[in-house]
C-alpha positions in Angstrom: 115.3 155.5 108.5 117.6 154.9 105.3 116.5 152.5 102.3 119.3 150.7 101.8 117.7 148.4 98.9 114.0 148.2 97.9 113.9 145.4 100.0 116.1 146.9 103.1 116.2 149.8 105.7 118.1 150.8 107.9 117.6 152.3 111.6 119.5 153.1 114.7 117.2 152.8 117.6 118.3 153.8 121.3 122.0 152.6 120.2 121.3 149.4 118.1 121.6 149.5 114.4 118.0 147.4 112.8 118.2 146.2 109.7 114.5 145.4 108.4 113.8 143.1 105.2 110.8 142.9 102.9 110.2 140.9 100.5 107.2 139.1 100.0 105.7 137.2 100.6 108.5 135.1 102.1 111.5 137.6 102.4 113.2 134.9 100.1 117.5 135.5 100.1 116.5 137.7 96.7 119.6 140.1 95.3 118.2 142.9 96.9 118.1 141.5 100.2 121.4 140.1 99.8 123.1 143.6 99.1 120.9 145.6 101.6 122.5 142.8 104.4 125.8 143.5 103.0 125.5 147.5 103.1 123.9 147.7 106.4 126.2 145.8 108.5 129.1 147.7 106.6 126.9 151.0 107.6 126.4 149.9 111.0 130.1 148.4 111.7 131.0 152.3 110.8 128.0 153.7 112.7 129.4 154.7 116.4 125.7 155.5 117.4 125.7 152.1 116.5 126.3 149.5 118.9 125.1 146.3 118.1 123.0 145.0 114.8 119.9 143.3 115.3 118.0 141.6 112.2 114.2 141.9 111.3 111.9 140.7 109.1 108.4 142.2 108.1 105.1 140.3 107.0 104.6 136.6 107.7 108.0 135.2 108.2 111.5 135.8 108.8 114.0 134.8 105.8 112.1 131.5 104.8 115.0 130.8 101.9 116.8 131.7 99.0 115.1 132.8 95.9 115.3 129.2 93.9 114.5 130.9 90.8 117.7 132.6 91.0 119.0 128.5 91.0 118.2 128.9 86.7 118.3 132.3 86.3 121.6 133.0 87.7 123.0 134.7 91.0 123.6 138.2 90.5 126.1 139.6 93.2 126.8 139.5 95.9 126.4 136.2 96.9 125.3 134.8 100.0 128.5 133.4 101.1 130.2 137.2 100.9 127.3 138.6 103.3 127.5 135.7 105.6 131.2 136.1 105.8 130.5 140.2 106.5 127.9 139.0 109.4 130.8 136.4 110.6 133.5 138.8 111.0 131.3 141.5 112.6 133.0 143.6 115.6 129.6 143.9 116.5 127.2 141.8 118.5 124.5 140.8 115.4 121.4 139.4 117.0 118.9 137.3 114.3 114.7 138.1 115.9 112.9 135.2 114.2 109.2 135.0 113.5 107.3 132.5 111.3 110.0 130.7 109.9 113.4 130.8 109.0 114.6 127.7 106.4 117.4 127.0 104.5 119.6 129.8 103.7 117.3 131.7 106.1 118.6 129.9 109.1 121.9 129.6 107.4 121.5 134.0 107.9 120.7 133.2 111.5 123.5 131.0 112.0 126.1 133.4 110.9 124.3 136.1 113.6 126.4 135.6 116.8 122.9 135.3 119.0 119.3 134.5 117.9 115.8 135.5 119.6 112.4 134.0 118.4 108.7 133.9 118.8 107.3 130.8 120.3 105.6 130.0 117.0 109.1 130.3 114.7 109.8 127.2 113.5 113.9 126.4 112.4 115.0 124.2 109.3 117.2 122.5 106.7 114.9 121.3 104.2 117.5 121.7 101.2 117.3 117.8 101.1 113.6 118.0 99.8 114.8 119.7 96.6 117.6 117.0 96.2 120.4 119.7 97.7 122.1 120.3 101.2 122.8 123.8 102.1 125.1 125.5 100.9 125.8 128.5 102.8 127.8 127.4 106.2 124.8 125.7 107.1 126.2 121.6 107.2 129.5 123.2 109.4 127.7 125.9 111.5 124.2 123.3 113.0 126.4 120.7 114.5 128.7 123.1 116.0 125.3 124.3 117.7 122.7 121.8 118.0 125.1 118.6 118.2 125.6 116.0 115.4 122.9 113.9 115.7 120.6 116.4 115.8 121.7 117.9 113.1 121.5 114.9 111.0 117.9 114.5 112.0 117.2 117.9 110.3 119.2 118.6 107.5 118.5 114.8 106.2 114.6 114.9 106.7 114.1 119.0 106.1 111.7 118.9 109.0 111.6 122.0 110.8 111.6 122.2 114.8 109.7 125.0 116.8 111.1 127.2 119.0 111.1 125.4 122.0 113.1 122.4 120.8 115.1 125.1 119.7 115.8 126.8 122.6 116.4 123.5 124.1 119.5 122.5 122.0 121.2 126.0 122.0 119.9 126.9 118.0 117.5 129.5 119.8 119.1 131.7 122.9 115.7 133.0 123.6 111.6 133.2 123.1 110.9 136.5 123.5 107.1 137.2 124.3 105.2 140.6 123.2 106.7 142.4 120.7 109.6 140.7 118.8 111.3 143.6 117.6 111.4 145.5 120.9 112.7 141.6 122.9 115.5 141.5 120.2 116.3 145.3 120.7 116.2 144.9 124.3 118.7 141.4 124.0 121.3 143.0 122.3 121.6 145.1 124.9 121.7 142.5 127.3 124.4 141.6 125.3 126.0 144.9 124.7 126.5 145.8 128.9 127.6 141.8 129.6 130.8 142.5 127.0 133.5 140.5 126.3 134.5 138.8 123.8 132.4 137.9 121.1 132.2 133.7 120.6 131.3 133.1 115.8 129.7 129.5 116.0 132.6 128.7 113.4 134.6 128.7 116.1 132.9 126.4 118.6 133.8 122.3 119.0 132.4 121.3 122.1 129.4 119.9 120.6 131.4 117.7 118.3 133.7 115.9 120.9 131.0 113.2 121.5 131.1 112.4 117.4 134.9 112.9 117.6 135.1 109.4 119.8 132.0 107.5 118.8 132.8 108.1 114.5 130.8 104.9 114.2 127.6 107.2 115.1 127.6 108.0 111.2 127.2 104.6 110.1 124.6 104.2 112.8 122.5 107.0 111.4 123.1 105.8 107.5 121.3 102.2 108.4 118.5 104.2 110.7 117.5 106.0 107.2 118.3 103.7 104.7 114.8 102.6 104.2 113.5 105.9 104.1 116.4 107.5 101.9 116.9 104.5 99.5 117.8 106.4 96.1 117.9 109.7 97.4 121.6 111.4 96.9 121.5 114.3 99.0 120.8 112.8 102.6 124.1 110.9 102.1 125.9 113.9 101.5 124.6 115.7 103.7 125.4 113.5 105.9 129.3 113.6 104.4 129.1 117.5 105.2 128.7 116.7 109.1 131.4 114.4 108.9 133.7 117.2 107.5 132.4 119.7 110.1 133.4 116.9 112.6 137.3 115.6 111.3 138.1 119.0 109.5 138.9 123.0 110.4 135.9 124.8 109.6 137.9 126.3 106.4 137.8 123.1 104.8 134.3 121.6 106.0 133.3 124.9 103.9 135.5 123.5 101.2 134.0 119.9 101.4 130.3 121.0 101.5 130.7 123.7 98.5 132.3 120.8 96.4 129.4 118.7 97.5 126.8 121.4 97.0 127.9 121.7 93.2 127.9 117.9 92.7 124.3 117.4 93.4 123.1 120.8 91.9 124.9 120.1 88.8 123.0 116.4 89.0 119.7 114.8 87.7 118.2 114.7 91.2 118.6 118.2 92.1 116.8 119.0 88.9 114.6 116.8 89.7 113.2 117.6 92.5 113.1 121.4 92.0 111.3 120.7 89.2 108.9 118.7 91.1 108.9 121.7 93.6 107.4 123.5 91.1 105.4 121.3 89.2 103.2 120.6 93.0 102.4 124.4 93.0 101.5 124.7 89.5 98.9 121.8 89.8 96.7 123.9 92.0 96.2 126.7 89.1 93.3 126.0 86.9 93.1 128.5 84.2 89.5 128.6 83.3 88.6 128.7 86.7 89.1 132.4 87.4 90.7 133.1 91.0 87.6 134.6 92.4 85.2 132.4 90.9 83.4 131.8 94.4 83.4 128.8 96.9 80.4 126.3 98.3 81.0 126.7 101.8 81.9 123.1 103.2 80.5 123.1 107.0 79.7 119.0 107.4 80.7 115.9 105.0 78.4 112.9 104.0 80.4 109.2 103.2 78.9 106.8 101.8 80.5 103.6 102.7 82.9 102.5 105.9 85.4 100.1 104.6 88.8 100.8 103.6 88.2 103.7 101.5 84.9 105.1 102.8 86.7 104.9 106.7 90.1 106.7 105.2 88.1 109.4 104.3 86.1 110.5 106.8 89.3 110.2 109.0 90.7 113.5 106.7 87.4 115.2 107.4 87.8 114.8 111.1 91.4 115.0 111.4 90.8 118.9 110.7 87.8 119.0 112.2 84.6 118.9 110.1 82.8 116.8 111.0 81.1 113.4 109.1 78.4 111.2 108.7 79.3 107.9 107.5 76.3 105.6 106.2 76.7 102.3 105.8 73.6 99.1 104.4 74.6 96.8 107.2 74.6 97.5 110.9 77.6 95.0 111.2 79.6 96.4 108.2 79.1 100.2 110.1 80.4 99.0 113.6 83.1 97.2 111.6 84.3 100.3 109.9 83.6 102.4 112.4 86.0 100.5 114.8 89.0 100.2 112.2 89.0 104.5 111.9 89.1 104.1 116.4 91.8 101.5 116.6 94.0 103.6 113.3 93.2 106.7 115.7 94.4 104.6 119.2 97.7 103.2 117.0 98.3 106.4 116.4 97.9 107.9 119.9 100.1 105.1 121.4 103.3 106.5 118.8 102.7 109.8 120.7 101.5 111.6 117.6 98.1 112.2 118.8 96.5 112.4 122.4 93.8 110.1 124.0 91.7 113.3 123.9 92.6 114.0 120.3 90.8 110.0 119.7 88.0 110.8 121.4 87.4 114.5 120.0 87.7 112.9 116.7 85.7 109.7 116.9 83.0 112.1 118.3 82.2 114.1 115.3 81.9 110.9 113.6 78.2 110.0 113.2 77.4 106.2 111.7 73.8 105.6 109.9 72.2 103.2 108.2 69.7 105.9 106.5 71.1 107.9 103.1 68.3 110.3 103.8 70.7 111.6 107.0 72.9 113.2 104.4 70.6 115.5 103.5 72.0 118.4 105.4 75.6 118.0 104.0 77.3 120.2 102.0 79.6 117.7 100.2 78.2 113.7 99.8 81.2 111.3 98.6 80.3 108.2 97.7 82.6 105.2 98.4 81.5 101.9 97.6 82.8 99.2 95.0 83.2 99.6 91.3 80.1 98.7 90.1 78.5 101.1 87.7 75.4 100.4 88.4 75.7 100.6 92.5 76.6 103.9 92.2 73.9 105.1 89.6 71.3 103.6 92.1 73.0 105.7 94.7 73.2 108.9 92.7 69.8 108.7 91.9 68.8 108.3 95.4 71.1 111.0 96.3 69.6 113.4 94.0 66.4 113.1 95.6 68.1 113.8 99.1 70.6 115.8 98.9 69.7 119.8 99.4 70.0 122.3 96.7 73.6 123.4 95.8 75.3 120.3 97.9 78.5 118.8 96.0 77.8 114.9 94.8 81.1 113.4 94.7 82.3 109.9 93.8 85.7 108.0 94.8 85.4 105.9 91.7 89.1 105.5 90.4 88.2 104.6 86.7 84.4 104.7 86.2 82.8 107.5 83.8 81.8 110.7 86.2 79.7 111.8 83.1 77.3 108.9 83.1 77.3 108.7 86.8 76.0 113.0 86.6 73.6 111.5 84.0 71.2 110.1 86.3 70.7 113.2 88.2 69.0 116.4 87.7 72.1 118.4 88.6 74.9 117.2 86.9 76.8 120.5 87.6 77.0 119.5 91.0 78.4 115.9 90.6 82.3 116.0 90.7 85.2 112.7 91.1 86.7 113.1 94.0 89.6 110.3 93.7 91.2 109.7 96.8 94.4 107.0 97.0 94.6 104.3 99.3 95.5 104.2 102.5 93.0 107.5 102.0 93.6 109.1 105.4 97.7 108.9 104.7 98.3 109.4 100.5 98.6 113.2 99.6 97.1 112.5 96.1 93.4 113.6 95.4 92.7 113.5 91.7 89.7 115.4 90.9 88.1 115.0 88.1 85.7 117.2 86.3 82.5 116.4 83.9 81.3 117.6 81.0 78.5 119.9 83.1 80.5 120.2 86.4 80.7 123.8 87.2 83.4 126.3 87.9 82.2 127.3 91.6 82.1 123.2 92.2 85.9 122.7 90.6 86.8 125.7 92.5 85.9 124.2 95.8 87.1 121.1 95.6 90.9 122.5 94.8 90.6 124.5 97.5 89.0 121.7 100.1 91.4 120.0 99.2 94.1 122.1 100.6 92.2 121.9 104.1 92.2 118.6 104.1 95.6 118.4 103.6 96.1 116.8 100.0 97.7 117.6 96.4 95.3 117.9 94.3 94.8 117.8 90.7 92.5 118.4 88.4 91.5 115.9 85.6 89.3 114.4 82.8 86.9 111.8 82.1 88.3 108.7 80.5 88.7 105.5 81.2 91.1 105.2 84.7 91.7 109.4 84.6 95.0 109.5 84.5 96.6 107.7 87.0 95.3 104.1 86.3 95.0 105.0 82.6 99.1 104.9 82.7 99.0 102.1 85.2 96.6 100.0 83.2 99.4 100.3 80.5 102.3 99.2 82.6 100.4 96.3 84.5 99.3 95.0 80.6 103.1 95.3 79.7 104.6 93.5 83.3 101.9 90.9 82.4 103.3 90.0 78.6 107.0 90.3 80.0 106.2 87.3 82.7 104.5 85.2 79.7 107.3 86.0 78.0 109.7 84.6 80.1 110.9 87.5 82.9 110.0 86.1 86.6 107.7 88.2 88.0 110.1 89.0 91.0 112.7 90.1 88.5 110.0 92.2 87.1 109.2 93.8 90.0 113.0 94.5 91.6 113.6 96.2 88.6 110.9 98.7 88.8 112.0 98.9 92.6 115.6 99.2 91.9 114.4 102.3 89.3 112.7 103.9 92.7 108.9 102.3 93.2 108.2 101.3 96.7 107.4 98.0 94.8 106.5 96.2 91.9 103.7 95.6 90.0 102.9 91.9 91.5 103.3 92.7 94.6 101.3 96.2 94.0 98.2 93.7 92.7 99.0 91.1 95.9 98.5 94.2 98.4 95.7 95.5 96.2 93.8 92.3 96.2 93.9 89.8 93.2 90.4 89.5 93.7 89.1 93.2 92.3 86.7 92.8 89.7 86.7 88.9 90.2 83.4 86.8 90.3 84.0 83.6 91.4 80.7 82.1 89.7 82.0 84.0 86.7 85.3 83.2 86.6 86.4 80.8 84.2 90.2 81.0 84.7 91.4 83.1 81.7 94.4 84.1 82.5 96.8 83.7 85.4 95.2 86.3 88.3 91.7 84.3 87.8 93.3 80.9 88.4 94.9 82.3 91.4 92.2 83.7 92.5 90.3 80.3 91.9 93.1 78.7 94.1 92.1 81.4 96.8 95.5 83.0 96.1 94.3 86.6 96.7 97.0 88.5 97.5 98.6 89.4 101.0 95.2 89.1 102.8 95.2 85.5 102.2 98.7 84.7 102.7 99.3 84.4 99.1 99.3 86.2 95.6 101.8 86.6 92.5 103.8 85.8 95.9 104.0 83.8 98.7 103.7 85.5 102.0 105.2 84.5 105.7 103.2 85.7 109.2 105.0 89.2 108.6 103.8 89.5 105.2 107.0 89.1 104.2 107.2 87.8 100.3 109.1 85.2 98.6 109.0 83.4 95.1 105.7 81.4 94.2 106.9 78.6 91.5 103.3 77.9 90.8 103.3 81.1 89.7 106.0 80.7 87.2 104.6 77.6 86.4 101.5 79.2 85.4 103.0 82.0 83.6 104.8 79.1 81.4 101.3 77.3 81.0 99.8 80.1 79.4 102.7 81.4 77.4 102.7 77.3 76.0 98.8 77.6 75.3 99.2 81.4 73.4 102.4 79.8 71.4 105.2 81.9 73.2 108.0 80.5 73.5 109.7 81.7 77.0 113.3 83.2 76.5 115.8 85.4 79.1 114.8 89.4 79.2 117.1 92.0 80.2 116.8 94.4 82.9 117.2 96.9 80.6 113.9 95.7 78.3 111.9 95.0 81.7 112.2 99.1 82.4 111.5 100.2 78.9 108.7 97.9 78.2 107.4 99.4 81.7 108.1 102.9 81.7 108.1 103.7 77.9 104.2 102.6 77.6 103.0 105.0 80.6 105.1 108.0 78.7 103.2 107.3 75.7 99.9 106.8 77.4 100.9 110.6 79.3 101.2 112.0 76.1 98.0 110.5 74.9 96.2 112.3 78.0 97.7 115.3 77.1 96.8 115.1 73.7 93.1 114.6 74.1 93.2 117.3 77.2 92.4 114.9 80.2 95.8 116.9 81.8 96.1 120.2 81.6 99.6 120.0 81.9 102.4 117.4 81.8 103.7 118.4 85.5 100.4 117.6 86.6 100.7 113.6 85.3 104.0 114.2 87.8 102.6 114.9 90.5 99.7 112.5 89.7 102.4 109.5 89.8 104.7 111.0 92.5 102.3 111.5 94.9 100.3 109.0 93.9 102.0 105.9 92.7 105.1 106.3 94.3 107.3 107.4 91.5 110.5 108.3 92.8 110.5 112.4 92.8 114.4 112.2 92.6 113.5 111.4 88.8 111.0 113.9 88.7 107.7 111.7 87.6 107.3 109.8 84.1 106.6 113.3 82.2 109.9 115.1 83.4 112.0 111.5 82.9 111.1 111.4 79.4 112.3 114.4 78.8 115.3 113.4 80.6 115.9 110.5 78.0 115.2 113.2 75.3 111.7 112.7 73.5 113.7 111.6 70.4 114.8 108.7 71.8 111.2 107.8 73.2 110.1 107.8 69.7 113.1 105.9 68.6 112.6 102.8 71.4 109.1 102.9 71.0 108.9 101.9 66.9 111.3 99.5 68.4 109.5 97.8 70.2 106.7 97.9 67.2 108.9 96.8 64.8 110.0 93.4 66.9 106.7 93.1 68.2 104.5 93.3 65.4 102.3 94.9 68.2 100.2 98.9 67.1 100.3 98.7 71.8 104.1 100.5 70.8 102.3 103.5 68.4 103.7 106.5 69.8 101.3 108.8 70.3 101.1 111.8 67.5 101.7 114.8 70.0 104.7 113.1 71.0 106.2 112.4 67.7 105.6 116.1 66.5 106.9 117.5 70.2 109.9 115.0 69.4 109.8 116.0 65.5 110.6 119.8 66.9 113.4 119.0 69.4 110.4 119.9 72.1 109.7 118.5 75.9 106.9 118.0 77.9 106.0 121.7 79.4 
């Protein structure tokens, strides 16, 4: 064996040259690997013991990517394009032995192989769309040539991986080799080596775009399929103008079109973007005064207090990987209800194909419904889930405290409420942790967790970590008034509110903030929410414009209208008594209504939540500003092609947050526009959020 690199040897074994990577943990496309590639296929293509090249990985995984921290740092030569050229032009049959999984410039590697063999379990992707790119490497010219067009439009513009067998199926994969991968890709070059003849590069196969050739209207076809999904992105559209090339051009110049396209989006805002985001999701999971091997509460079974909307969504993450959950409920009628929402989500689901009938009924079975708290008492984690009422959930806390068994996690959903005066009432307040799950609870990825005053390290620890297995994001927060995500939200809502009094149409308002990126507005965020939160109707004495909608059992979408007015499909549409309303109140408070800019609909939106972030970080309710991205990203829908509201402001350049914001206090008269101290000094030094 020869070391070509640290991160490459080199072999000849019964006539085939192996080239072996390692790099952990991922064999990322690093400089070393790249060079070790490049030297061994030279070695080999001089080696005349040497009759084929086969390439395999150590560890986990085969080539999962390149090294993206190489993207900022710079590439240091040679660069992947030379040693995918080398692998191209091979005399040599070159045979790619995949295990775990081989993504983005990975596959790109495999592509430029002249045969690949896989495990059952590889899995095969493009996800270079995810961080706002398309690949770069042959990849948008070499999949259709192999897979077909459409399918390669389904995976390079959604980044979802396929397994081996779908694979196999469309020619990407030429075999699964079972037992011992190395010795099945060994044994297929050979294959390869006695068949002869001549040796066919994918760069120079075009059967498999004929069909795209005649039907060019496919392309326009697949853009409307997406549009919903993509809306804002810029790198499914061109990497969808890459297949094109690959399709009307010589392979030569599809490479030409796709690097100019390549260097367009990484030199862009999106890109940036969304690497940084990349980043910023991995980084939320670190907690530094939580030491690494600080231990874990093992979590075996899961107590919910509450089946309705919220209570239901999260027992169905519980079950969906298998732990199982009591659910307990006052009423028999509200349990049966809630109980039969979680079936019929599980049976919609199993009719799409995603899950089986005997998925439905496995999961529904490790559901238990009660109508006793005292059946919680052998749980290792208790969340409560009911309404936002302070005093409901100290009753239940206290209960709780008397049932639950020593060292068992008390958690509470509560998305605003104080966590420390919740711990108060019990006579273990290390144990009592927010657990802040996102609505629809059994789909959003967001679990803000947020951590008392006395909640201790080993609780913190394993509630990051449950999270994981239950398949969320999850970041750690403070105690204050709405954490962080509704703290920033509170602010926005309060500005969207003053803008419609002021004159902007609450439509207007809202298809501006959907035109920046949100999924929607912040009316028709309140309609689908539920005007009727926090209202009392023997309270309510019509204040402001949500009560007197409320009061004209104008709810939101559950009652067919809202800020909006809603068809049988939910569909909205312009309520004038809405405006009307808006102009009633502005009249009784002495504003007089005028014409608002898009422009100073966005700022007065986006500019207080910045402010409000740097607030949180100021008083240490984040512990970092990527976190507040990923908090609104994952939570609130802010579009990651901009990064979250943190990394955006940075965008603008702090200075000129600062500047709009005494703006705004100037003309308004209003201290709502005092920007924040921490971000005047970070502005004051030419700083960003870190």
């Amino acid at each position: 064996m020869v070391q070509l690199t640290s991160m490459v040897d080199y072999e000849v074994e019964d006539g085939v040259a192996v080239l072996t990577l390692d790099n952990p943990p991922v064999n990322a496309l690093s400089q070393g690997v790249r060079q070790g590639l490049k030297e061994g296929v030279a070695r080999a293509l001089a080696d005349d013991t040497a009759r084929a090249i086969v390439i395999h990985c150590k560890g986990g995984t085969f080539i999962a990517g390149a090294d993206i921290t190489e993207f900022s740092s710079g590439l240091v030569e040679p660069g992947l394009h030379e040693v995918l050229d080398a692998m191209d032009n091979s005399a040599k049959p070159i045979v790619a032995a995949i295990h775990g999984t081989a993504l983005g410039g990975g596959l790109e590697t495999a592509l430029s192989c002249h045969f690949r063999v896989a495990v059952a379990s590889a899995r095969l992707g493009l996800p270079e769309v995810n961080l706002g790119l398309l690949p770069g490497a042959g990849g948008t010219q070499r999949l259709p040539r192999v897979v077909g067009v459409e399918k390669a439009l389904q995976m390079m513009t959604s980044g979802v991986p396929i397994g081996a067998a779908e694979a196999l199926d469309t020619g990407l994969v030429d075999r699964i080799v079972e037992g011992d991968l190395r010795e099945g890709a060994i044994a297929f070059a050979h294959e390869k080596i006695d068949q002869g003849g001549k040796l066919t590069r994918i760069r120079d196969r075009d059967d498999k775009l004929q069909e795209a050739r005649d039907h060019p209207e496919l392309f326009d076809r697949f853009r409307q399929s997406i549009a919903r999904k993509t809306r804002g992105f810029l790198a499914p559209e061109y990497n969808i103008r890459c297949i094109e090339a690959a399709v009307t051009q010589p392979f030569d110049e599809g490479m030409k079109t796709e690097s100019k396209l390549f260097m367009e989006l990484m030199s862009g805002p999106q890109a940036a973007a969304q690497q940084y985001f990349f980043f910023a999701e991995r980084q939320a999971g670190k907690v530094p005064d939580v030491p690494r091997d600080t231990a874990e509460i093992p979590i075996a079974k899961v107590g919910v207090i509450g089946s309705g909307t919220m209570g239901g969504g999260i027992a169905m993450n519980m079950v969906n990987v298998g732990i199982p959950v009591t659910i307990v409920e006052v009423k028999q009628e509200a349990l049966e209800r809630g109980l039969g929402v979680i079936r019929k989500n599980y049976e919609n689901t199993a009719r799409k194909g995603r899950i089986s009938d005997a998925d439905v009924t496995g999961r529904m079975d490790l559901i238990t419904g009660s109508l006793d708290l005292t059946d919680l008492a052998d749980c290792d984690l208790i969340i409560e889930a009911v309404f936002e009422d302070m005093a409901v959930k100290k009753d239940i806390f206290t209960r709780l405290d008397a049932i639950a068994k020593p060292g068992a996690i008390l958690a509470s959903n509560t998305s605003a409420l104080d966590i420390n005066e919740i711990a108060g009432v019990t006579g273990r307040p290390e144990s009592v942790i927010g657990l802040h799950f996102f609505s629809p609870a059994n789909v959003m990825k967001l679990l803000e967790v947020v951590r008392g005053d006395k909640t201790s390290k080993e609780v913190i620890k394993t509630c990051m970590s449950f999270a994981k297995r239950i398949r969320k994001v999850a970041v750690l927060v403070g105690v204050c008034h709405g954490f962080v995500g509704n703290r920033m939200l509170f602010v926005r809502q309060f500005q969207a509110e003053q803008l419609a009094l002021e004159g902007a149409p609450p439509h207007r308002i809202d298809k501006v903030l959907y035109d920046f990126g949100f999924p929607m507005g912040a009316f028709q965020m309140s309609d689908l929410a539920g005007l009727d939160i926090g209202w009392n109707a023997k309270t309510s004495k019509g204040a402001n414009v949500r009560e007197r909608l409320c009061e004209m059992d104008r709810r939101g979408q559950k009652t067919g209208a809202g800020f909006y007015d809603y068809d049988e499909n939910r569909t909205p549409s312009p309520a004038p008594i809405v405006q009307e309303l808006y102009a009633e109140f502005a009249a009784k408070a002495g504003i007089t209504q005028r014409e608002i800019s898009d422009e100073e609909i966005l700022e007065r939106c986006i500019l207080p939540m910045i402010n409000e972030g740097a607030r949180i970080l100021e008083e240490g309710i984040a512990i970092r500003a990527s976190d507040i991205d990923v908090v609104y990203v994952y939570g609130y829908g802010w579009p990651v092609y901009r990064g979250g509201p943190m990394h955006y402001a940075n965008s603008l350049g702090l200075d000129k947050v600062v500047e709009k914001l005494r703006a705004y206090q100037r003309s308004s008269g209003s201290d709502f526009w005092q920007p924040c101290k921490y971000l005047v000094d970070l502005a004051g030094k030419g700083g960003r959020f870190g």
